[in-house]
MDTraj code that builds the backbone (N, CA, C; nanometers):
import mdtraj as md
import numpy as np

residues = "UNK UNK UNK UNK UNK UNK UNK UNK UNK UNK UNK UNK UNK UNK UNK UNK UNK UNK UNK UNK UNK UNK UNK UNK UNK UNK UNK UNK UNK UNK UNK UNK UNK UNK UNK UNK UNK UNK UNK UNK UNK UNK UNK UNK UNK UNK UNK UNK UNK UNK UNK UNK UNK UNK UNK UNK UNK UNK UNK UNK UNK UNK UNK UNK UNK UNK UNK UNK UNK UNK UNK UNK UNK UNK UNK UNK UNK UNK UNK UNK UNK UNK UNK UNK UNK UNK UNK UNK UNK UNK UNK UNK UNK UNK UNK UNK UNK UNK UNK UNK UNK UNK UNK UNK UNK UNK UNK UNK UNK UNK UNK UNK UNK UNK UNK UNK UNK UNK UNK UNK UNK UNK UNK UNK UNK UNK UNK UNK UNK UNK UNK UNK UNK UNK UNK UNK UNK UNK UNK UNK UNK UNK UNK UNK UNK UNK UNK UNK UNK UNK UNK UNK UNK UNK UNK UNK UNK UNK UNK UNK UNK UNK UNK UNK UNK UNK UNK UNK UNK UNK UNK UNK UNK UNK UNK UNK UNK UNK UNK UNK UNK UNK UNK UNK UNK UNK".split()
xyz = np.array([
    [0.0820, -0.1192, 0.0000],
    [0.0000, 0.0000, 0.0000],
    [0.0867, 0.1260, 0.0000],
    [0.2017, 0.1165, 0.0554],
    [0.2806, 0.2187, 0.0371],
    [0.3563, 0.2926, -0.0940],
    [0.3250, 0.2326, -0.1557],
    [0.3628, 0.2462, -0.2905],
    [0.2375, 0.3493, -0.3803],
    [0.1164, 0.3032, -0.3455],
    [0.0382, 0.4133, -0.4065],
    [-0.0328, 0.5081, -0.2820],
    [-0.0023, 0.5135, -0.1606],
    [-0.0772, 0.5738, -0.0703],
    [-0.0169, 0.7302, -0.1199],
    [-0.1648, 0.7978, -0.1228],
    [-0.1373, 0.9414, -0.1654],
    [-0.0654, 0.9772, -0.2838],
    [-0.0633, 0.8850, -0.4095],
    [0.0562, 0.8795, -0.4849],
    [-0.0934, 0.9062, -0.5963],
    [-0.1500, 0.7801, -0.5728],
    [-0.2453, 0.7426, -0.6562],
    [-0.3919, 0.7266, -0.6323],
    [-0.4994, 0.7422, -0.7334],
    [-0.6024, 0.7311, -0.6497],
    [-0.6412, 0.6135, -0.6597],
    [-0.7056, 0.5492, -0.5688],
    [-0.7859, 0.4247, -0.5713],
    [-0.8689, 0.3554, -0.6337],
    [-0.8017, 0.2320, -0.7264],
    [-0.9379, 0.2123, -0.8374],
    [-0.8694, 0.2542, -0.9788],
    [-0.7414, 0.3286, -0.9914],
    [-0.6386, 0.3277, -1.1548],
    [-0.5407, 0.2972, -1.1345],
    [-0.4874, 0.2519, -1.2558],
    [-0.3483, 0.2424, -1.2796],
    [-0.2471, 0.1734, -1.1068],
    [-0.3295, 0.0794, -1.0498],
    [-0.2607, 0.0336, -0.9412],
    [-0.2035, -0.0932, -0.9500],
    [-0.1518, -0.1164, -1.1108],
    [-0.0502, -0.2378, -1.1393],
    [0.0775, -0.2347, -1.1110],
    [0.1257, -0.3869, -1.0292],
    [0.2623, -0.3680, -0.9437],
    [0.3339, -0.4959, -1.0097],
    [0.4045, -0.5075, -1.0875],
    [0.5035, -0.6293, -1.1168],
    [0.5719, -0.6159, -1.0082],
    [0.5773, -0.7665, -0.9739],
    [0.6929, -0.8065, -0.8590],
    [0.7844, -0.9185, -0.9219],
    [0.8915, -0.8955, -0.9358],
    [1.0053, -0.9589, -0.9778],
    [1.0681, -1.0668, -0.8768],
    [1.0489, -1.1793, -0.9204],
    [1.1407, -1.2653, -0.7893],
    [1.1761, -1.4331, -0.8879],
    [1.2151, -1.4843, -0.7499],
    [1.2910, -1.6009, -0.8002],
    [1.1621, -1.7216, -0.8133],
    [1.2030, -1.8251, -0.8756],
    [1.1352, -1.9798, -0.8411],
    [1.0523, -1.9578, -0.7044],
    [1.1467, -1.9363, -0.6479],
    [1.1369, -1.9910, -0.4620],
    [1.0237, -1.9595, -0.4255],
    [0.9834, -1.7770, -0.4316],
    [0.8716, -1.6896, -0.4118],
    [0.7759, -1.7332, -0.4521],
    [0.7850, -1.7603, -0.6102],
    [0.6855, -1.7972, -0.7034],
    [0.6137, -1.9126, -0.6695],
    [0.6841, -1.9786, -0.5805],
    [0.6153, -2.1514, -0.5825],
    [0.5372, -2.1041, -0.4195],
    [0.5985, -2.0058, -0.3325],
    [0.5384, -1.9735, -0.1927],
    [0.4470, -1.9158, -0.2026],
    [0.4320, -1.8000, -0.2912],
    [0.2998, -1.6867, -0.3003],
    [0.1821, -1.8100, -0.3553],
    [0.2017, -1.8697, -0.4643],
    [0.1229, -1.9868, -0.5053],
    [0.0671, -2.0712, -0.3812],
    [0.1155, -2.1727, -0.2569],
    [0.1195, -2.1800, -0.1566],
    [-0.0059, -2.1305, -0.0978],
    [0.0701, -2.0001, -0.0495],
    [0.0261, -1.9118, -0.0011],
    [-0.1008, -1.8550, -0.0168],
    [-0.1488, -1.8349, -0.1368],
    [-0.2909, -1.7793, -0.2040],
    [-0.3944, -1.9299, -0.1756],
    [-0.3431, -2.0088, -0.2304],
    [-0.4113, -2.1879, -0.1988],
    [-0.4267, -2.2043, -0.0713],
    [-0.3307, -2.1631, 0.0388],
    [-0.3917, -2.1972, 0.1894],
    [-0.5094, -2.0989, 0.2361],
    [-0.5187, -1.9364, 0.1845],
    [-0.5651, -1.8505, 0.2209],
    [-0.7427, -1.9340, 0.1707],
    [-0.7506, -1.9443, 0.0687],
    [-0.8720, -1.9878, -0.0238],
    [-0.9305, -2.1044, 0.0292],
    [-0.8214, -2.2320, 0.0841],
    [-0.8782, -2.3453, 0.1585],
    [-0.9252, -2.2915, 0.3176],
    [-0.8616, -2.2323, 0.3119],
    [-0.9000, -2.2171, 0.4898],
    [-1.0730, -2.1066, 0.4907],
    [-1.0926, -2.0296, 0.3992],
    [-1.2063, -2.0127, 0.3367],
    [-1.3129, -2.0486, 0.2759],
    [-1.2968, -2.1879, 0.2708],
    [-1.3372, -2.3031, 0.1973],
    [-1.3661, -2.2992, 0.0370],
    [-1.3148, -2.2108, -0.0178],
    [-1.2966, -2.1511, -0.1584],
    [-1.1997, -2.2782, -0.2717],
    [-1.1387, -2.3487, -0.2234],
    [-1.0506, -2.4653, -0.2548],
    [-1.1588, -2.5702, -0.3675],
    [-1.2640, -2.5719, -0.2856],
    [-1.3510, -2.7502, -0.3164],
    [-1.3960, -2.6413, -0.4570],
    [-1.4521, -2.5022, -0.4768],
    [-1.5331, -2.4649, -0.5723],
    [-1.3982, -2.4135, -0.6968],
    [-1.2658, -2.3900, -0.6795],
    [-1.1887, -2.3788, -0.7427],
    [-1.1808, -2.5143, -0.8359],
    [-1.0868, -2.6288, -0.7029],
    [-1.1036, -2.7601, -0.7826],
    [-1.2425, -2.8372, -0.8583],
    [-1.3275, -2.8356, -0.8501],
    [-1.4964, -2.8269, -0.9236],
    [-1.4549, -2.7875, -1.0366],
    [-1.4242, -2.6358, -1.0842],
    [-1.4949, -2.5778, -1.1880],
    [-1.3770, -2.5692, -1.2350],
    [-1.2274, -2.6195, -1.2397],
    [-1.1449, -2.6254, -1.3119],
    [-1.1490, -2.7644, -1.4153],
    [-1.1053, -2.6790, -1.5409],
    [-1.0757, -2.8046, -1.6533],
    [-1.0017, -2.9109, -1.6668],
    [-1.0075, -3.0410, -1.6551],
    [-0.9473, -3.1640, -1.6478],
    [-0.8823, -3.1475, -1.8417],
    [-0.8063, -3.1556, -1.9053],
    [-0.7812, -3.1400, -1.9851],
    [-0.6813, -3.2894, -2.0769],
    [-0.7205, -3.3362, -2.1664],
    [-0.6226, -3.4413, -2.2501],
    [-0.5069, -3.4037, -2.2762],
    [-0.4239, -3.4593, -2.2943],
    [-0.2933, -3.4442, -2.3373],
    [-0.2157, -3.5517, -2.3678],
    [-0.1402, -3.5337, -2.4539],
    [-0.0522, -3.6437, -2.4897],
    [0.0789, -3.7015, -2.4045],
    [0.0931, -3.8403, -2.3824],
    [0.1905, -3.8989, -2.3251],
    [0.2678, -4.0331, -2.3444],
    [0.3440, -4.1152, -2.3737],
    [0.4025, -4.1888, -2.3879],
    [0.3809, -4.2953, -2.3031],
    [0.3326, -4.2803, -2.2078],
    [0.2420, -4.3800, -2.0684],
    [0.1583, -4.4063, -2.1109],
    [0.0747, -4.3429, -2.1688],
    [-0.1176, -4.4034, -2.1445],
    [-0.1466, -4.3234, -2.2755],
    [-0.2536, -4.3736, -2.3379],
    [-0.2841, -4.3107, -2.4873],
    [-0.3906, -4.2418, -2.4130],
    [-0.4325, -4.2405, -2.2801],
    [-0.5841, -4.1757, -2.2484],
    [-0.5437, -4.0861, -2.1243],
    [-0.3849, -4.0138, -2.1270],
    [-0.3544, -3.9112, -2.0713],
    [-0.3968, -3.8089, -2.0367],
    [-0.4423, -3.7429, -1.9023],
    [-0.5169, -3.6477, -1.9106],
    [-0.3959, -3.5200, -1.7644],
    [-0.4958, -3.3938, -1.7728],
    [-0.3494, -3.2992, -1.7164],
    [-0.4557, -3.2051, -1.6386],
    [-0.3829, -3.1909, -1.5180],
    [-0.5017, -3.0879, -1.4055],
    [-0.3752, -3.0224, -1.3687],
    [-0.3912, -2.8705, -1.3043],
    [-0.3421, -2.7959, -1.2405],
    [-0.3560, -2.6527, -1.2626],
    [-0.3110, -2.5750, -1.1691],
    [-0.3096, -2.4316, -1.1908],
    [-0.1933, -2.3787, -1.1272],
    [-0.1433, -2.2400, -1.1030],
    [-0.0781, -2.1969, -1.0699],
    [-0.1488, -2.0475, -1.0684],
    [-0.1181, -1.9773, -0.9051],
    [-0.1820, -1.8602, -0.8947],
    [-0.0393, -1.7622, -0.9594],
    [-0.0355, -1.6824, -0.9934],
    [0.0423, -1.5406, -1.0240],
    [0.0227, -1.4419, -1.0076],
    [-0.1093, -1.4143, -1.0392],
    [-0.1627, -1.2382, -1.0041],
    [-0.2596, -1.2640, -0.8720],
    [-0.2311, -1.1184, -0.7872],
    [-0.3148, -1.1376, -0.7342],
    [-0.3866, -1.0046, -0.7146],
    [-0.5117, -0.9992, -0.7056],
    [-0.6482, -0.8966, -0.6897],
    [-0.6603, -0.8351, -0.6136],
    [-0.5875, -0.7221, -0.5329],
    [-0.6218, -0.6868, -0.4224],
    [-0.7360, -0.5747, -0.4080],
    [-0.6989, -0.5015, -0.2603],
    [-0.8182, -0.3601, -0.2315],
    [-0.7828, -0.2484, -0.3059],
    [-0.8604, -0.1673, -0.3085],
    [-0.8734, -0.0400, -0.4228],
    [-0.8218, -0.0338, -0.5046],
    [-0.8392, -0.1847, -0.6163],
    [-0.8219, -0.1718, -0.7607],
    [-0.6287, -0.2030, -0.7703],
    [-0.5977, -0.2648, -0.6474],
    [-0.4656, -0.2595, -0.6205],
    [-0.3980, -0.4393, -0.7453],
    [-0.3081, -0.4792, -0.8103],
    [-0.2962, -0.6407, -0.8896],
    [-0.1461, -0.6042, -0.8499],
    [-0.1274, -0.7195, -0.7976],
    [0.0455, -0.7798, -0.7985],
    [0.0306, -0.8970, -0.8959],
    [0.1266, -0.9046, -0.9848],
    [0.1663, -0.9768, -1.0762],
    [0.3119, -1.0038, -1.0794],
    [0.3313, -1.1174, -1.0367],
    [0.4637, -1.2554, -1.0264],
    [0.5296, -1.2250, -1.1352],
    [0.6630, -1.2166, -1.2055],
    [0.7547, -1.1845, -1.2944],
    [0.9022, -1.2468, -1.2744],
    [0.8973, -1.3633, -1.3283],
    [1.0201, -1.4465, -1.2757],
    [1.1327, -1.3293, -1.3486],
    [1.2469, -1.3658, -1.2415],
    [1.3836, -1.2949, -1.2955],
    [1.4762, -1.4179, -1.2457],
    [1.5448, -1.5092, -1.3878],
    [1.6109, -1.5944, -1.3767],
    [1.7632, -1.5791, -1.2763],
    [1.7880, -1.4309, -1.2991],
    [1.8921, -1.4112, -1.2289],
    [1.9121, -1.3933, -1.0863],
    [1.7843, -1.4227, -0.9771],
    [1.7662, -1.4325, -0.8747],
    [1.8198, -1.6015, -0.8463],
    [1.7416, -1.6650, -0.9486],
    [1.7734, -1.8160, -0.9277],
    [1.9563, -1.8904, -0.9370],
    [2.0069, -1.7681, -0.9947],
    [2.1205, -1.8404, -1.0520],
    [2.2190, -1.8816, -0.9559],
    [2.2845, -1.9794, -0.8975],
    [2.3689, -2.0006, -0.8012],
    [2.5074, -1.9853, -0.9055],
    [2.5515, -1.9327, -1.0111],
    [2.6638, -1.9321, -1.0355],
    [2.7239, -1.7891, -0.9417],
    [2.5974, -1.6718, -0.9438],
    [2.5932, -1.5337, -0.9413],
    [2.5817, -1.4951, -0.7827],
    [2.5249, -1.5849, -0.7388],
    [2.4407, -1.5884, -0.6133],
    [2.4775, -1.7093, -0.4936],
    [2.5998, -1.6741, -0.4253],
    [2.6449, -1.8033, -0.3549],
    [2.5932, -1.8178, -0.2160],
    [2.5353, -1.7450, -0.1425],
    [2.5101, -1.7275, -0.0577],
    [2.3525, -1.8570, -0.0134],
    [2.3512, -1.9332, -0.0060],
    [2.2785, -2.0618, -0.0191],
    [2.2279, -2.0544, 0.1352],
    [2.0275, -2.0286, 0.1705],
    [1.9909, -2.0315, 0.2670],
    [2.0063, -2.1538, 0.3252],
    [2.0205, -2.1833, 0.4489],
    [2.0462, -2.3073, 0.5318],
    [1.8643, -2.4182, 0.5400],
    [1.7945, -2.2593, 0.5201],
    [1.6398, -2.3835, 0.5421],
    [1.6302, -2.4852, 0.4006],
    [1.6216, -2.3975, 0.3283],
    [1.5739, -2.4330, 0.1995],
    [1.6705, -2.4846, 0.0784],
    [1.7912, -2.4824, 0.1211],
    [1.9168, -2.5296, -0.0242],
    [1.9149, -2.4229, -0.1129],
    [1.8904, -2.3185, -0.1057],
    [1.8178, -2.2536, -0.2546],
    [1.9011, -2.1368, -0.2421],
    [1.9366, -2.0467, -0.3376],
    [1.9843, -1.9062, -0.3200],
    [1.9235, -1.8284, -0.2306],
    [1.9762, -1.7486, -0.1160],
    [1.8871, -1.6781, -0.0654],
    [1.8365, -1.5380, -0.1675],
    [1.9004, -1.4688, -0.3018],
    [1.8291, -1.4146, -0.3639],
    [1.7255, -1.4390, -0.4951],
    [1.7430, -1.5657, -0.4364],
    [1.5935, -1.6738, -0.5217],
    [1.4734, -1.6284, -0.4071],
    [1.4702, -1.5547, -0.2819],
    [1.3294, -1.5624, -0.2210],
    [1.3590, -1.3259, -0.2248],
    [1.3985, -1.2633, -0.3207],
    [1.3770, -1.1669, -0.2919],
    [1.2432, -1.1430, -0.3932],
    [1.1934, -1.0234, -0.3371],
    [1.0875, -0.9623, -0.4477],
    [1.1260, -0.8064, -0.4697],
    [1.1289, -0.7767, -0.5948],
    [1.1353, -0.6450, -0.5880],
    [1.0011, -0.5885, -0.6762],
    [0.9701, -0.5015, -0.6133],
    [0.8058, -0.4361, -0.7133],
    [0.8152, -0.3129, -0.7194],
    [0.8022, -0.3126, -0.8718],
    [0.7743, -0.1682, -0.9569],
    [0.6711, -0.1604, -1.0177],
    [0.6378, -0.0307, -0.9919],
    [0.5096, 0.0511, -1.0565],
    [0.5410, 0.0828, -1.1714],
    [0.4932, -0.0081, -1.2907],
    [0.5013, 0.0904, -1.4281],
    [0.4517, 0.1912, -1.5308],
    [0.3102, 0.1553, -1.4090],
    [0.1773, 0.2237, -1.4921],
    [0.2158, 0.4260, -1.4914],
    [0.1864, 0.4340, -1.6093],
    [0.2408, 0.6262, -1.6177],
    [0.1244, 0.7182, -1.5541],
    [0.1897, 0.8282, -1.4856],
    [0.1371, 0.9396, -1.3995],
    [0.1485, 1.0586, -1.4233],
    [0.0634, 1.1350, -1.4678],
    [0.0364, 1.2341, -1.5034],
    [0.0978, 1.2248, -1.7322],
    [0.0687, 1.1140, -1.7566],
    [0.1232, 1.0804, -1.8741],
    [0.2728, 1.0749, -1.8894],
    [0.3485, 1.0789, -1.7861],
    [0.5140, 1.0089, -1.7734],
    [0.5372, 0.8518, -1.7342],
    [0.5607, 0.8184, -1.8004],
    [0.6060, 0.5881, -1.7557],
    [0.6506, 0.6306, -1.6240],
    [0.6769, 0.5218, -1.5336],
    [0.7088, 0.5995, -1.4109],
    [0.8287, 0.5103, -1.4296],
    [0.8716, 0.4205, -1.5063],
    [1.0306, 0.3494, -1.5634],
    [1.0280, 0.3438, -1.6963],
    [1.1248, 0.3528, -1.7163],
    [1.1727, 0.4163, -1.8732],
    [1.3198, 0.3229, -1.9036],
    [1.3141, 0.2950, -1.9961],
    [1.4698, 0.2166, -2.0251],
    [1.5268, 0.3612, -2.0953],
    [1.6545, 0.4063, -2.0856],
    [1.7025, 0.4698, -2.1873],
    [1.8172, 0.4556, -2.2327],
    [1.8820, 0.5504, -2.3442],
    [1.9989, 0.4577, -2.4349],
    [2.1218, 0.5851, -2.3537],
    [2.2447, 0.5207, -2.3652],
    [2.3414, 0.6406, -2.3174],
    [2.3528, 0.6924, -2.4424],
    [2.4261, 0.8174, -2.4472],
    [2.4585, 0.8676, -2.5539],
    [2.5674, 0.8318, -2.6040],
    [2.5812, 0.8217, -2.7524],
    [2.6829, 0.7555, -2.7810],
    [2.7625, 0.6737, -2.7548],
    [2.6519, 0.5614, -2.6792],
    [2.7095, 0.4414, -2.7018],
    [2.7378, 0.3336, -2.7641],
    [2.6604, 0.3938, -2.8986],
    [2.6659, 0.2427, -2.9902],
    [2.7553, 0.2467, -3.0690],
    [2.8283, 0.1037, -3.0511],
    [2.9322, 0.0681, -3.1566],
    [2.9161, -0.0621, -3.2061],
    [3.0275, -0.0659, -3.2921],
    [3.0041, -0.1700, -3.4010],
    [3.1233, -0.1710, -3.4543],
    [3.1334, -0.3030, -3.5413],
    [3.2645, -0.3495, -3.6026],
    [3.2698, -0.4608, -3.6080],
    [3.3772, -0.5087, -3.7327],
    [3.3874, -0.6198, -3.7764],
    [3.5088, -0.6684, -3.7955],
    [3.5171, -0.8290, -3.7731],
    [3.6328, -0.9048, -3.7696],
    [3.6532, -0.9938, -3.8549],
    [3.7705, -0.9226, -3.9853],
    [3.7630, -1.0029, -4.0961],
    [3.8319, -1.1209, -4.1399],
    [3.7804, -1.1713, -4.2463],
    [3.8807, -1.3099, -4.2560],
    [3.8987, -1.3198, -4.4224],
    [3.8628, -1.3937, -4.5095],
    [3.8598, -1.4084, -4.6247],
    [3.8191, -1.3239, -4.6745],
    [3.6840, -1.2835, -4.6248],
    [3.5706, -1.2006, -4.6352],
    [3.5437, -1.0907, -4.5442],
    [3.5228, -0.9776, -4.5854],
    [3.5080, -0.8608, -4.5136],
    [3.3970, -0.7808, -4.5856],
    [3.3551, -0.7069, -4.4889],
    [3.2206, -0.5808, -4.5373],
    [3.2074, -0.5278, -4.6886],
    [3.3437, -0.5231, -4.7301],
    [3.3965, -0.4616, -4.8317],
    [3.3901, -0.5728, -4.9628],
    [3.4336, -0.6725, -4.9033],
    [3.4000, -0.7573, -5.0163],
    [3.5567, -0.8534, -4.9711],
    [3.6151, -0.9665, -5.0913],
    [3.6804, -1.0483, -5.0160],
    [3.7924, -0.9734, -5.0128],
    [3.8670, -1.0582, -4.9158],
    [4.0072, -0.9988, -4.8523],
    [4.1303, -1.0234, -4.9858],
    [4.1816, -0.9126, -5.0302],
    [4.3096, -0.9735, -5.0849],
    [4.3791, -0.9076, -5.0442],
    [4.5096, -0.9968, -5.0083],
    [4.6768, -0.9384, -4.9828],
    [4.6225, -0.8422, -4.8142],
    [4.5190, -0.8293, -4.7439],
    [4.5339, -0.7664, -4.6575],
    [4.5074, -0.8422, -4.5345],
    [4.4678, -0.7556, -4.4462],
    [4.4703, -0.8039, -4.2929],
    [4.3774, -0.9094, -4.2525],
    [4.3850, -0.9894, -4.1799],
    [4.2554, -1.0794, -4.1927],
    [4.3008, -1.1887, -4.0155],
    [4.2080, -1.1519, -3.9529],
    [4.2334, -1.2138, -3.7878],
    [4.1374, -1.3525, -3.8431],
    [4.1097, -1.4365, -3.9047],
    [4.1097, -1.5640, -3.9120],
    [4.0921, -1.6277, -4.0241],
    [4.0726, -1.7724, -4.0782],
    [4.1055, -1.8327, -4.1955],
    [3.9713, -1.8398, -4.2953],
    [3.8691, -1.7947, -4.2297],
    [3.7112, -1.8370, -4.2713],
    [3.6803, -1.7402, -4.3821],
    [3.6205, -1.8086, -4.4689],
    [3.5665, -1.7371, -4.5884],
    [3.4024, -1.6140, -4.5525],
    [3.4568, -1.5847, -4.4473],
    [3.3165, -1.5027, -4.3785],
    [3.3701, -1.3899, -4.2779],
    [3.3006, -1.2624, -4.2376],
    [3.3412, -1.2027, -4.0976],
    [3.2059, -1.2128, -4.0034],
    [3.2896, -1.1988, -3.8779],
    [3.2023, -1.1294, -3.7749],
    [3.1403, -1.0029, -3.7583],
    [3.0215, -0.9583, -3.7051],
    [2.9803, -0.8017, -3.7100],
    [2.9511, -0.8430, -3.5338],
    [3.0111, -0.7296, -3.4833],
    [2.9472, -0.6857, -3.3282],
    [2.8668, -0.5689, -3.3181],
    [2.8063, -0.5624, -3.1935],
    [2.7503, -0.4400, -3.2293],
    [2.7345, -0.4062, -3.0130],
    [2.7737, -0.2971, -2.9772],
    [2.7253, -0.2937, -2.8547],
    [2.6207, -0.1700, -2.8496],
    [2.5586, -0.1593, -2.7281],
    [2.4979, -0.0312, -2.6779],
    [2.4862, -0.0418, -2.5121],
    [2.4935, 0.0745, -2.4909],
    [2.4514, 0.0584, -2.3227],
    [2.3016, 0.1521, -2.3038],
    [2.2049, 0.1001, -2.2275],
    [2.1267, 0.1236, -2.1933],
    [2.1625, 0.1764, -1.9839],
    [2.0571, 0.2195, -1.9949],
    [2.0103, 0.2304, -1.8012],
    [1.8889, 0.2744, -1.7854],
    [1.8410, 0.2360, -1.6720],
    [1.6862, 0.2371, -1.6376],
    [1.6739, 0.3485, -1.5475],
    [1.5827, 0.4369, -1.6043],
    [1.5519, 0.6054, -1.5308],
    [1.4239, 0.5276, -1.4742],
    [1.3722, 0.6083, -1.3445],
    [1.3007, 0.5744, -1.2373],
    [1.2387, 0.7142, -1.2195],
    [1.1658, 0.7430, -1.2432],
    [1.0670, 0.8437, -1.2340],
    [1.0756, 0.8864, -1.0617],
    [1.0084, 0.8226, -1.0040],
    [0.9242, 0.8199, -0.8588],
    [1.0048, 0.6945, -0.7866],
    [1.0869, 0.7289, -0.7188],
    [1.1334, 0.5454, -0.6603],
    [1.0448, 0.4755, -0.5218],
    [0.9894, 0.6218, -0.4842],
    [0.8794, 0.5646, -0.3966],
    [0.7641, 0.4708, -0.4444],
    [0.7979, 0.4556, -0.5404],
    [0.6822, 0.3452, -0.6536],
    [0.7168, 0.2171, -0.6693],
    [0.8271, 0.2020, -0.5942],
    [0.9152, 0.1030, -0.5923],
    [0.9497, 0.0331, -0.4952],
    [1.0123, -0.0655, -0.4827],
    [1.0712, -0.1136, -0.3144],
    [1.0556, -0.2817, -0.3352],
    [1.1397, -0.3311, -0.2378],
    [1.1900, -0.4926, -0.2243],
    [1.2079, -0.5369, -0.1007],
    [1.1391, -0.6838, -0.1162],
    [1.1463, -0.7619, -0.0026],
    [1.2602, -0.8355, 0.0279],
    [1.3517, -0.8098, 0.1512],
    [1.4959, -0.9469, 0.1124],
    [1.4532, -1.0524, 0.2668],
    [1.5003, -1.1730, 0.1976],
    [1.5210, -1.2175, 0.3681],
    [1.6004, -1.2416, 0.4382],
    [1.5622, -1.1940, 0.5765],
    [1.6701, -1.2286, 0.6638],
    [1.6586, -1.2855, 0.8157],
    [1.7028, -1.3744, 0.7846],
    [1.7221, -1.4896, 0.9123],
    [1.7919, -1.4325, 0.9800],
    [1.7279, -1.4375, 1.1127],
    [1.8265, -1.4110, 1.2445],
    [1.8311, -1.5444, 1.3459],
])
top = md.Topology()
chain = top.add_chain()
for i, resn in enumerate(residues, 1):
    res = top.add_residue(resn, chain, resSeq=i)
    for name in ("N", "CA", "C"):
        top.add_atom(name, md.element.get_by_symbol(name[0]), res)
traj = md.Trajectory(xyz[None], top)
């Protein structure tokens, strides 16, 4: 709620992507399923969901049930929506391995941004640096120009390479629109 309190009015533009790992994703899921059973909302979910066919290598009369929650509906027009970011999950990046769970501990962060625009400004914006784009090529037989004779050539292949970079960075309008959950065990 802190994110649109007094920011925004109640009932627009109160869409929140939350960015997180596996870990979150499989708990908030959890999480929404215990809230609904303990409501007794569970028996009329499982009811009116589709049992669906599918193909399998086991049984020619294969069939497939399940759901998975992601968004969720809140008060005054408020939706959190789940947004995996693989790079939470990655243990090459991320060594720090919680003791409960085996898992990265920045596999259970969430971070949530407001993207919806205010007063007609995005309230996140990707933008390009200036003059950062480059480019170039690494010739061999063959170059841009056409084939190589008698000149320079960094490998044996009848072809070149083209690179190309740019740098981008992400402008943030309002960062109070913003904010992340980390955990921490004591």
């Amino acid at each position: 709620m802190d994110i649109f309190y007094s920011h925004v009015e109640p009932g627009s533009k109160r869409d929140i992507k939350a960015f997180t790992g596996e870990y979150v994703m499989l708990n908030f899921h959890r999480a929404v399923e215990d809230v609904l059973a303990k409501k007794g909302l569970m028996t009329i979910i499982d009811s009116n969901y589709a049992i669906e066919k599918t193909s399998s290598p086991y049984n020619k009369n294969a069939l497939s049930y399940g759901y998975q929650f992601t968004k969720f509906r809140m008060f005054n027009g408020m939706v959190l929506e789940l947004v995996h970011n693989p790079l939470y999950d990655d243990p090459e990046i991320n060594f720090e391995i919680d003791p409960v769970n085996n898992r990265p501990v920045e596999s259970q962060r969430i971070t949530f941004m407001d993207f919806a625009p205010q007063q007609g400004n995005n309230n996140i914006v990707l933008m390009n640096l200036r003059n950062s784009f480059k480019h170039g090529y690494i010739p061999g037989l063959q170059s841009p120009y056409g084939p190589t004779n008698n000149g320079p050539m960094a490998h044996s292949g009848d072809y070149y390479d083209v690179h190309c970079q740019a740098q981008k960075g992400v402008h943030i309008e309002d960062i109070t629109r913003c904010g992340e959950l980390l955990l921490s065990r004591n």
